[in-house]
C-alpha positions as CSV (number, residue, x, y, z in Angstrom):
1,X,10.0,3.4,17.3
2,X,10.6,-0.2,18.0
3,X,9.0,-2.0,15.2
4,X,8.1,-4.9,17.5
5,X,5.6,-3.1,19.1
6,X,3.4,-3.5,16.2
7,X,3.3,-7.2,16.1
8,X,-0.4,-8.4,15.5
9,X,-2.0,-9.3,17.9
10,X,-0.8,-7.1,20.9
11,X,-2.0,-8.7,23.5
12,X,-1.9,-6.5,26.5
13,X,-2.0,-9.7,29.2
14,X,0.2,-12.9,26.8
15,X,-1.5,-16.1,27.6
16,X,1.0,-19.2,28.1
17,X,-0.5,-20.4,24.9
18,X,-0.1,-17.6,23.1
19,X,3.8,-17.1,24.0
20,X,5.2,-19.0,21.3
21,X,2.6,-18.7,18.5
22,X,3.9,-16.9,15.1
23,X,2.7,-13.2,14.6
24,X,1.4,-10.6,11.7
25,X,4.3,-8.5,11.2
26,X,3.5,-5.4,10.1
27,X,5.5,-1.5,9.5
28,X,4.7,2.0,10.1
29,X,6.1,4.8,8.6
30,X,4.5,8.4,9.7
31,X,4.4,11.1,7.2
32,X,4.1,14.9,8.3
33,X,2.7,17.1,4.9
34,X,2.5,20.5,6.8
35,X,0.0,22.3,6.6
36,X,-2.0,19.0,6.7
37,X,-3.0,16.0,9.2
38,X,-0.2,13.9,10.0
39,X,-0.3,10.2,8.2
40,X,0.6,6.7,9.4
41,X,1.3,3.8,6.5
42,X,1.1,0.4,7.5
43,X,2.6,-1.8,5.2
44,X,2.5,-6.2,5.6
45,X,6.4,-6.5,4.2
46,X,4.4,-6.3,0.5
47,X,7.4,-4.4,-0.3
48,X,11.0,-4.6,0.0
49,X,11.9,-2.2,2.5
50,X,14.3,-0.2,0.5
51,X,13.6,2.7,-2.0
52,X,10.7,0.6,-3.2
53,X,8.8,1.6,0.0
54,X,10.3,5.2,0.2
55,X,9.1,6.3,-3.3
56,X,5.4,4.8,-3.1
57,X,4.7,6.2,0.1
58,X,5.7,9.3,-1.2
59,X,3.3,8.8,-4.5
60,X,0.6,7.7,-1.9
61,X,1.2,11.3,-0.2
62,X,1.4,13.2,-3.7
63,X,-1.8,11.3,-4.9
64,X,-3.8,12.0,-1.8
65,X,-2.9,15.8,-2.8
66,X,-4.5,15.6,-5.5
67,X,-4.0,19.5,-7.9
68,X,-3.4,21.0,-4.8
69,X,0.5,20.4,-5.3
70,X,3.3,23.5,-5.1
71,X,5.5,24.4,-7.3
72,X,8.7,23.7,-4.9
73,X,8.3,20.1,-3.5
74,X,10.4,20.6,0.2
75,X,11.3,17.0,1.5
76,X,12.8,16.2,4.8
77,X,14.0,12.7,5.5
78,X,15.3,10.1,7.4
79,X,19.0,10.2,7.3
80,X,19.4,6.4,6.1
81,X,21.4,6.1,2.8
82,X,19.8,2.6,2.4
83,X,16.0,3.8,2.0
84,X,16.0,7.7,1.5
85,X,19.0,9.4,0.1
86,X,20.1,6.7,-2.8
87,X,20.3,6.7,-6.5
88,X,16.5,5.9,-7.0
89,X,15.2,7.9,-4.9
90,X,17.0,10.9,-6.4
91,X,16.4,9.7,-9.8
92,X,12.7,9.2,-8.7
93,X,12.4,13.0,-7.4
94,X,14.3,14.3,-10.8
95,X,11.3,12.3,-13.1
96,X,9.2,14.6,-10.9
97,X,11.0,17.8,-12.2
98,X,11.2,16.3,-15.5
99,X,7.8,15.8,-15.5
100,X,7.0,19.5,-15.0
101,X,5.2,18.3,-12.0
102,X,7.4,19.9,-9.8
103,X,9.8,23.4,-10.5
104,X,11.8,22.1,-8.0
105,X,12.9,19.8,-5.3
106,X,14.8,21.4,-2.1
């Protein structure tokens, strides 16, 4: 999704006065947890958008689980090296096993 689209305000009908003036910008990133409602986060660049963002959205989703958490923890992800499939994120998701939180991570 074109992250312009959720420039603040979205004004349906842009006054002349309005054309120019700065605007909120703001992220989403959707999370499907299956077998559960589907999630939007809306982050205000509070965090680099990096791994930073990629692993506390993830312990946002794991929190709001609560002790209701498997014993296999099956992730599907973006295919972007920059945010999802680096170092941290890896090392992030092997603290989990660690942890004994998780058996394992497919």
């Amino acid at each position: 999704m074109d992250q312009a689209k959720l420039l603040l305000p979205h004004l349906i009908v842009m006054a002349h006065a309005y054309a120019n003036a700065r605007k909120l910008r703001t992220h989403l990133t959707g999370v499907l947890n299956h077998g559960r409602q589907p999630k939007s986060y809306f982050d205000l660049f509070q965090y680099p958008h990096d791994a930073n963002l990629t692993r506390n959205i993830l312990l946002f989703e794991l929190q709001s689980m609560g002790k209701d958490l498997p014993d296999t923890l099956c992730l599907q992800m973006d295919n972007c090296w920059r945010e999802n499939k680096n170092q941290f994120v890896l090392n992030f998701l092997a603290v989990l096993v660690m942890l004994d939180i998780f058996v394992k991570v497919n």
